[in-house]
PDB file as gemmi writes it, atoms N, CA and C in Angstrom:
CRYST1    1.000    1.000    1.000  90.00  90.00  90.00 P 1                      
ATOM      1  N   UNK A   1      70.596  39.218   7.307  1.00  0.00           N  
ATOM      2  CA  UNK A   1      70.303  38.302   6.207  1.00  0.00           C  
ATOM      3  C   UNK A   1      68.839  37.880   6.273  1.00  0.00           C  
ATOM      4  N   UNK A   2      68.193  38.101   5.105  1.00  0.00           N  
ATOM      5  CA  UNK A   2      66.991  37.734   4.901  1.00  0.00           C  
ATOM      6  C   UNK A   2      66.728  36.139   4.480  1.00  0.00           C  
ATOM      7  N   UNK A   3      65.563  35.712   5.566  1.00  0.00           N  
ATOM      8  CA  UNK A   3      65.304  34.209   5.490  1.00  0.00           C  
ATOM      9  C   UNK A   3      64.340  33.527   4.313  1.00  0.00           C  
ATOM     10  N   UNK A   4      64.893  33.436   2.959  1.00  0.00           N  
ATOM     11  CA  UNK A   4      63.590  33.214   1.767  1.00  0.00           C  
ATOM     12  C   UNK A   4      63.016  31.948   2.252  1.00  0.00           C  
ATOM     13  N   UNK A   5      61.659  31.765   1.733  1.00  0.00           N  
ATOM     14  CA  UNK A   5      61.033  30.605   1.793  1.00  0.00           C  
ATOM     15  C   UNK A   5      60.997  30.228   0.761  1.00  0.00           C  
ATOM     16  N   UNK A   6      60.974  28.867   0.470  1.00  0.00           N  
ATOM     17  CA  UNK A   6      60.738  27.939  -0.589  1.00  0.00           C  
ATOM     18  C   UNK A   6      59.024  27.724  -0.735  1.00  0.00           C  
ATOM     19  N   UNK A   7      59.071  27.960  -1.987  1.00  0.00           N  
ATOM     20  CA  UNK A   7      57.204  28.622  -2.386  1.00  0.00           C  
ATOM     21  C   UNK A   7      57.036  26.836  -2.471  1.00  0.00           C  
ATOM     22  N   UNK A   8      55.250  26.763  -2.094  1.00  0.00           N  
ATOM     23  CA  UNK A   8      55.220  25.096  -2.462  1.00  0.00           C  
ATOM     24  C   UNK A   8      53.921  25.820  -2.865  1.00  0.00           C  
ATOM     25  N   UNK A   9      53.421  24.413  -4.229  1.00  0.00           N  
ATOM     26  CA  UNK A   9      52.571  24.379  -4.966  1.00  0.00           C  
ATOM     27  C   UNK A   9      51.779  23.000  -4.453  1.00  0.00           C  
ATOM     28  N   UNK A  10      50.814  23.007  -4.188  1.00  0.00           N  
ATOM     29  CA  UNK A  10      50.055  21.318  -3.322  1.00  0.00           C  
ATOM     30  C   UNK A  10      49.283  20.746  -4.857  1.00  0.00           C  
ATOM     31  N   UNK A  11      50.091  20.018  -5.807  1.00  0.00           N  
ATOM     32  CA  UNK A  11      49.000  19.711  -6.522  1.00  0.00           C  
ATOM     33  C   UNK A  11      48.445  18.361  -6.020  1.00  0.00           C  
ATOM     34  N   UNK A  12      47.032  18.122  -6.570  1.00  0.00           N  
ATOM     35  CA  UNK A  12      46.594  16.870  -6.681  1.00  0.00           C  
ATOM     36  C   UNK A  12      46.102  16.778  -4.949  1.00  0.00           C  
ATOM     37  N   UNK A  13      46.028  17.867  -4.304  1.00  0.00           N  
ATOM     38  CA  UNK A  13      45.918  18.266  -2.771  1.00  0.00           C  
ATOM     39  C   UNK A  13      44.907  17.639  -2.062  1.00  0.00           C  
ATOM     40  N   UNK A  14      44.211  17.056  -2.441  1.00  0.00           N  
ATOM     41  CA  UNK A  14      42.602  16.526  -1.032  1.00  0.00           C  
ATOM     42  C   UNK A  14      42.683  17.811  -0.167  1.00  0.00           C  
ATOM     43  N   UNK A  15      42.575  16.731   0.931  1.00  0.00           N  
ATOM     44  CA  UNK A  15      42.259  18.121   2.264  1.00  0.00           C  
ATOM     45  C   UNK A  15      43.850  18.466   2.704  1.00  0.00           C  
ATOM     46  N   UNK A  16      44.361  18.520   1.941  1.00  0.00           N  
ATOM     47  CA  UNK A  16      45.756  18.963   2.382  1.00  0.00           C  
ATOM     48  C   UNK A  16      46.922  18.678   3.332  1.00  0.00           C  
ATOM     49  N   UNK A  17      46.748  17.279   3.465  1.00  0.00           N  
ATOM     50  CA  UNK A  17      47.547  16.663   4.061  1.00  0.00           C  
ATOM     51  C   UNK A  17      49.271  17.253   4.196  1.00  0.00           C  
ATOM     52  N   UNK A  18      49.452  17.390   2.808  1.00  0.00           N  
ATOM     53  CA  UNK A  18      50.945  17.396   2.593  1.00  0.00           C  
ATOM     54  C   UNK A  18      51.420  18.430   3.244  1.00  0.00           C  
ATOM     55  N   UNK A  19      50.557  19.777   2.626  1.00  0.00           N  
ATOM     56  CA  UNK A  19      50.442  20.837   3.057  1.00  0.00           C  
ATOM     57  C   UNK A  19      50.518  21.580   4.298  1.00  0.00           C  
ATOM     58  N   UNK A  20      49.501  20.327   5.568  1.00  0.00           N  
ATOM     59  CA  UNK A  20      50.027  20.535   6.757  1.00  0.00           C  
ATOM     60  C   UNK A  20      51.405  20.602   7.355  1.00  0.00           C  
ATOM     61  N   UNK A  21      52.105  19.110   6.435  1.00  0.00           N  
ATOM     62  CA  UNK A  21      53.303  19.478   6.869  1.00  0.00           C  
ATOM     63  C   UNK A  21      54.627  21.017   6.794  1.00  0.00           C  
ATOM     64  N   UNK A  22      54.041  21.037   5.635  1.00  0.00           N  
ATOM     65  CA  UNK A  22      54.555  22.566   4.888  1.00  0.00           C  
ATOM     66  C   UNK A  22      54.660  23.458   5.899  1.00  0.00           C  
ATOM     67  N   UNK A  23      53.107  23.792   6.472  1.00  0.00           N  
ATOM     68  CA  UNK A  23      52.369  24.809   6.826  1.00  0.00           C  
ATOM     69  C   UNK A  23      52.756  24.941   8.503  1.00  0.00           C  
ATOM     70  N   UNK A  24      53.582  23.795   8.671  1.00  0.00           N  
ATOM     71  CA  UNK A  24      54.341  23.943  10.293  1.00  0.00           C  
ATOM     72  C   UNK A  24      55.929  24.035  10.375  1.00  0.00           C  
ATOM     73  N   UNK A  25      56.486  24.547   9.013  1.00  0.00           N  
ATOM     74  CA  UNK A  25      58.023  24.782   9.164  1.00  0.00           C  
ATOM     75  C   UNK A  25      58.215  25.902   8.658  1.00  0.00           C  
ATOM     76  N   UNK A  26      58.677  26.784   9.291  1.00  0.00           N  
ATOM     77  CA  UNK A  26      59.088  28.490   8.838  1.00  0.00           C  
ATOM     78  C   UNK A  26      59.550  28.050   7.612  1.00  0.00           C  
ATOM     79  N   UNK A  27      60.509  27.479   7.016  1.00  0.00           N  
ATOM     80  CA  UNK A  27      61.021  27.555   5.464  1.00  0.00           C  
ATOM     81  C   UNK A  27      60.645  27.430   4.333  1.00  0.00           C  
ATOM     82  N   UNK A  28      59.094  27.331   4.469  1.00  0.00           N  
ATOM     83  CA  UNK A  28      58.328  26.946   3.297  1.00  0.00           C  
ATOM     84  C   UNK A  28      57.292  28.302   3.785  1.00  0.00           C  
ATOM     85  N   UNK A  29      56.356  28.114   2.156  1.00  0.00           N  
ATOM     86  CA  UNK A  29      55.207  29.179   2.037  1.00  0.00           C  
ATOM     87  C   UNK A  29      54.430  28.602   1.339  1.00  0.00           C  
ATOM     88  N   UNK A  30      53.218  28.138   1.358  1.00  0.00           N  
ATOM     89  CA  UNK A  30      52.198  27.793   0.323  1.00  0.00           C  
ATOM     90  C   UNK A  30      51.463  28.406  -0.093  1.00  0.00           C  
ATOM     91  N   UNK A  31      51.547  28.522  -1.596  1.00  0.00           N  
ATOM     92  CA  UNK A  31      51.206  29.512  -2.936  1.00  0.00           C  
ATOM     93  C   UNK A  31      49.910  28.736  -2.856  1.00  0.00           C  
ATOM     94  N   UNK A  32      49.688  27.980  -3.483  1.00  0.00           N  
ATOM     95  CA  UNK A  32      48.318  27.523  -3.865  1.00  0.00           C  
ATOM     96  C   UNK A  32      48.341  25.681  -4.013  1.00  0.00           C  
ATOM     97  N   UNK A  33      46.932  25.459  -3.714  1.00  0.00           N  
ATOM     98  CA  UNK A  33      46.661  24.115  -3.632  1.00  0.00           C  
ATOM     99  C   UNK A  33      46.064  23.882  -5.521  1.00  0.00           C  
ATOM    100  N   UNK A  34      45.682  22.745  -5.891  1.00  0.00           N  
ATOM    101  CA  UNK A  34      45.121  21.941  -6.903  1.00  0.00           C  
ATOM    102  C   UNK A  34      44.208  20.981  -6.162  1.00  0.00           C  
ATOM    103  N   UNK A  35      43.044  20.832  -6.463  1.00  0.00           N  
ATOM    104  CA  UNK A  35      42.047  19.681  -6.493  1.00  0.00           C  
ATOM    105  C   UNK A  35      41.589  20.082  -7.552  1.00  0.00           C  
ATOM    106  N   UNK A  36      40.956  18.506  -8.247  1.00  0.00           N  
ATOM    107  CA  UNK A  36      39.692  18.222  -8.707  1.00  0.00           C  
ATOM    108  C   UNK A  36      38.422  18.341  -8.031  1.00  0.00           C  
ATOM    109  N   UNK A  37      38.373  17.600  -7.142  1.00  0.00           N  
ATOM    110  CA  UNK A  37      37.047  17.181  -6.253  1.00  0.00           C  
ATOM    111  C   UNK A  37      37.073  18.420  -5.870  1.00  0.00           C  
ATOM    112  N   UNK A  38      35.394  18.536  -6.136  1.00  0.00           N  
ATOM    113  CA  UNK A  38      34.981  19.445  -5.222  1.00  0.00           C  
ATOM    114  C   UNK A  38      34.864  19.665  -3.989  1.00  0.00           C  
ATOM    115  N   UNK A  39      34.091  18.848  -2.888  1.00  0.00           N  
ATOM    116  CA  UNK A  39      34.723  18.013  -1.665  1.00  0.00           C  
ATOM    117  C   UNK A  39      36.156  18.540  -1.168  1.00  0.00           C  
ATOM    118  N   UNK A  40      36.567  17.935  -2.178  1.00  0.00           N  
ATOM    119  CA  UNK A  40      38.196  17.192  -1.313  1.00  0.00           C  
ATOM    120  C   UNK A  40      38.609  19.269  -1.133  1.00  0.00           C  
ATOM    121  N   UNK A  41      38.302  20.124  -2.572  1.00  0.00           N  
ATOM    122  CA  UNK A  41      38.858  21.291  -2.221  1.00  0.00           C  
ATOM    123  C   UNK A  41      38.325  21.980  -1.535  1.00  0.00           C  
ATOM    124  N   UNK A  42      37.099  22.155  -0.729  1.00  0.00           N  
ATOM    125  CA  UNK A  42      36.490  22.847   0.125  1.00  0.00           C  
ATOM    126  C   UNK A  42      36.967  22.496   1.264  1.00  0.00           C  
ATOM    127  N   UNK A  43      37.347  21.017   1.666  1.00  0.00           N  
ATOM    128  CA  UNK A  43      38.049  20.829   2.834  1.00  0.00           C  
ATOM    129  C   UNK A  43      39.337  21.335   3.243  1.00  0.00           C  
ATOM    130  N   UNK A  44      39.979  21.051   1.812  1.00  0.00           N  
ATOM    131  CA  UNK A  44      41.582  21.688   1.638  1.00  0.00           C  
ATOM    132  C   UNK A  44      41.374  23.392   1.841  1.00  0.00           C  
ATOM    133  N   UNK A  45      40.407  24.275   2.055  1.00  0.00           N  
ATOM    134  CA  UNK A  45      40.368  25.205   2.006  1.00  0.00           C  
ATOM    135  C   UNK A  45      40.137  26.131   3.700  1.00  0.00           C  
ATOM    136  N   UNK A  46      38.512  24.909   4.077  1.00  0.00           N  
ATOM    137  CA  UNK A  46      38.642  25.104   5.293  1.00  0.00           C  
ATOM    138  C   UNK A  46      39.953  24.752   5.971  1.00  0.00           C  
ATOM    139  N   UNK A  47      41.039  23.345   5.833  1.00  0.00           N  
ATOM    140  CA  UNK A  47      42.101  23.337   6.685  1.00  0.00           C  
ATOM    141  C   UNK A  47      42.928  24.216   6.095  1.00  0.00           C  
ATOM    142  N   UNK A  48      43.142  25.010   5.503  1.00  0.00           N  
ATOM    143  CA  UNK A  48      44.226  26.447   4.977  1.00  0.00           C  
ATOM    144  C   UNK A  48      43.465  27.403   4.348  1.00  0.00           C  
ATOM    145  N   UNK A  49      42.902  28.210   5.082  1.00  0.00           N  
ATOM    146  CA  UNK A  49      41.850  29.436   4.874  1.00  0.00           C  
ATOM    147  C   UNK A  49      43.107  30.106   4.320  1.00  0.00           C  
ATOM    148  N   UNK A  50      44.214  30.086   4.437  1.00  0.00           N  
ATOM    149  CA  UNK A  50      44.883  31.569   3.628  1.00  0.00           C  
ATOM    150  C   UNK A  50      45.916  30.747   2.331  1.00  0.00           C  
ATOM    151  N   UNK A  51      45.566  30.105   1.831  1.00  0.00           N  
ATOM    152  CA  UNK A  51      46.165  29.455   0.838  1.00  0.00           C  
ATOM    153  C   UNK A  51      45.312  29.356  -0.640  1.00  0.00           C  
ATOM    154  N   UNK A  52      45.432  29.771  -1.704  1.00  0.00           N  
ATOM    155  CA  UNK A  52      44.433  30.130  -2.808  1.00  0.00           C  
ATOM    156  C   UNK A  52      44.227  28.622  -3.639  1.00  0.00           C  
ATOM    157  N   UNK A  53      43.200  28.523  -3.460  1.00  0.00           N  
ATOM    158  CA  UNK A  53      42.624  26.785  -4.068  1.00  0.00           C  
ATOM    159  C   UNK A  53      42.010  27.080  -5.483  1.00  0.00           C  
ATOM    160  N   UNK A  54      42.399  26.134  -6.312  1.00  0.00           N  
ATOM    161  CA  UNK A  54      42.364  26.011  -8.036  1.00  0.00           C  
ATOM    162  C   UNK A  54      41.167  24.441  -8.029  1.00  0.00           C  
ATOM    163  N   UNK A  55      39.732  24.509  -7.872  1.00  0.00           N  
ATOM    164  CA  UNK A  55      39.538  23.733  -7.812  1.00  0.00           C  
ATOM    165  C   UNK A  55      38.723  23.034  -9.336  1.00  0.00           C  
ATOM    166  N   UNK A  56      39.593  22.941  -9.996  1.00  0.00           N  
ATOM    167  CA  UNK A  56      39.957  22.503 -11.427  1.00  0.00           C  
ATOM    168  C   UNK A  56      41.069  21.403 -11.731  1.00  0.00           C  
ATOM    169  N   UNK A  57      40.636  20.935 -12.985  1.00  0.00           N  
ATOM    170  CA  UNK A  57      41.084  19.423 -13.956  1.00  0.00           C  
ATOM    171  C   UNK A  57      42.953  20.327 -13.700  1.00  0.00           C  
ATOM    172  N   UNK A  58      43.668  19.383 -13.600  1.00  0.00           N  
ATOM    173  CA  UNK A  58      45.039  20.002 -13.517  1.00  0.00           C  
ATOM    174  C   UNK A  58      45.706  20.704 -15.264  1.00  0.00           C  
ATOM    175  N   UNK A  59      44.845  20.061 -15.791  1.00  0.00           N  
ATOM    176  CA  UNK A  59      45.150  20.208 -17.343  1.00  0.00           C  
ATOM    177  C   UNK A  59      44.484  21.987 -17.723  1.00  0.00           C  
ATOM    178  N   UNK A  60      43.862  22.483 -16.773  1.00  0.00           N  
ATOM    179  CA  UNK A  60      43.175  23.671 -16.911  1.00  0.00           C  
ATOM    180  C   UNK A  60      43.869  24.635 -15.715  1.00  0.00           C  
ATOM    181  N   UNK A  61      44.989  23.874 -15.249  1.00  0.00           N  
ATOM    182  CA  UNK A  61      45.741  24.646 -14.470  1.00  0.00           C  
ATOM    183  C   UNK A  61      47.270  24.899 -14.820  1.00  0.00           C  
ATOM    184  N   UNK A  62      47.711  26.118 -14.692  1.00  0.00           N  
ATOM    185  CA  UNK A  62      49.360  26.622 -15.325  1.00  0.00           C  
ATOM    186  C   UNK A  62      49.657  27.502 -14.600  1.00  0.00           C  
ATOM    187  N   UNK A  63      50.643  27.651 -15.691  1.00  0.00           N  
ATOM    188  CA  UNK A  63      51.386  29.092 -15.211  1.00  0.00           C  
ATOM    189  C   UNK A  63      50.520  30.349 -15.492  1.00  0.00           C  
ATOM    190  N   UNK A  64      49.881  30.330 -15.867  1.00  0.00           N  
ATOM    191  CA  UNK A  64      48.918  31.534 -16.092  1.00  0.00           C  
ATOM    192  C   UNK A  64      48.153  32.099 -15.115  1.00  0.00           C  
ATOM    193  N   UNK A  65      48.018  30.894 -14.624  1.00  0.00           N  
ATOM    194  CA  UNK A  65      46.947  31.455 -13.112  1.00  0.00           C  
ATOM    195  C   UNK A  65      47.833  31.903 -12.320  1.00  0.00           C  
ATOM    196  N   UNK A  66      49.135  31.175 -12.281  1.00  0.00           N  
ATOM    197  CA  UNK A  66      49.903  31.626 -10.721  1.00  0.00           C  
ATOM    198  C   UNK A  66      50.430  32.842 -11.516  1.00  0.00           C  
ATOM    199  N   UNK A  67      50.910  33.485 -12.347  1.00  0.00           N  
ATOM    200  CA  UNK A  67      51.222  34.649 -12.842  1.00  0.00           C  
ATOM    201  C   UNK A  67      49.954  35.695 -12.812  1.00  0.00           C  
ATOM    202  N   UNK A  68      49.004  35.425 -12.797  1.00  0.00           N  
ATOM    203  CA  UNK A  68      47.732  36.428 -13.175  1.00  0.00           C  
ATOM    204  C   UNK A  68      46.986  36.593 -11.698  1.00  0.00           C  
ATOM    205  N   UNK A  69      46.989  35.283 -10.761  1.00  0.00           N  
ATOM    206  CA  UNK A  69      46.253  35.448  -9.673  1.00  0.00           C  
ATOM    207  C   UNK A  69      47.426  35.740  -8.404  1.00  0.00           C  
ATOM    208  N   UNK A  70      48.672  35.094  -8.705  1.00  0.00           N  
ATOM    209  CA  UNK A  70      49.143  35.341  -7.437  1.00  0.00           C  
ATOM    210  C   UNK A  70      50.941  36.084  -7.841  1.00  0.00           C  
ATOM    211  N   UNK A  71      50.617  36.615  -9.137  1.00  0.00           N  
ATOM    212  CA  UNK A  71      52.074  37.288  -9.531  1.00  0.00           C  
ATOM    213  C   UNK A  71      53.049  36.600  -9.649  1.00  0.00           C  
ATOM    214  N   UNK A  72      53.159  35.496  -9.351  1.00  0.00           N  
ATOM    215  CA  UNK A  72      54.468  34.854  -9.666  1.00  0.00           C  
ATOM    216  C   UNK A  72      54.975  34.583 -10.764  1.00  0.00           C  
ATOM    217  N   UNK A  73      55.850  34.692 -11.010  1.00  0.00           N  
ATOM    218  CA  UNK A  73      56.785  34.816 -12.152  1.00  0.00           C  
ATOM    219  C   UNK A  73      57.548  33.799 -12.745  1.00  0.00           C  
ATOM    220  N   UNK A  74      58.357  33.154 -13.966  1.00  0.00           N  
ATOM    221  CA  UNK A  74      58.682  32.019 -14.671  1.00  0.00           C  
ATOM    222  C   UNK A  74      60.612  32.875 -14.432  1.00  0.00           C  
ATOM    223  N   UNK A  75      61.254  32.463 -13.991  1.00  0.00           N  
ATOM    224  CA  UNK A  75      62.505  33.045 -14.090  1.00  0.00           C  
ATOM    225  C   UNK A  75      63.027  31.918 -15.125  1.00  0.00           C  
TER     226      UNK A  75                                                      
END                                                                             
């Protein structure tokens, strides 16, 4: 039996606090972070070098990006 992970999306992310927690339990996977701040997403990036950062107004962020940049799909 295969173990799925539950995909997490970090919006509204700083330096990725939440994310840490995520990022230390096998059952999760983090798709991608959200910041505004520029700052806050370069930090969020250095603490999760393999996590894809949107560092854009959330209103300029969708489903489009996670379908176009990271394939995910709307079931």
């Amino acid at each position: 039996m295969t173990n799925k992970k539950f995909k997490v999306l970090d919006l509204f992310s700083g330096v990725g606090g939440l994310s840490y927690g995520f990022a230390h339990d096998d059952n999760f996977e983090i798709i991608a972070g959200n910041e505004l701040l520029p700052d806050m997403a370069k930090a969020y990036s250095l603490n999760h070098p393999n996590v894809k950062m949107y560092n854009c107004d959330i209103k300029d962020f969708g489903l489009k990006n996670l379908t176009e940049d990271l394939q995910i799909k709307k079931r």
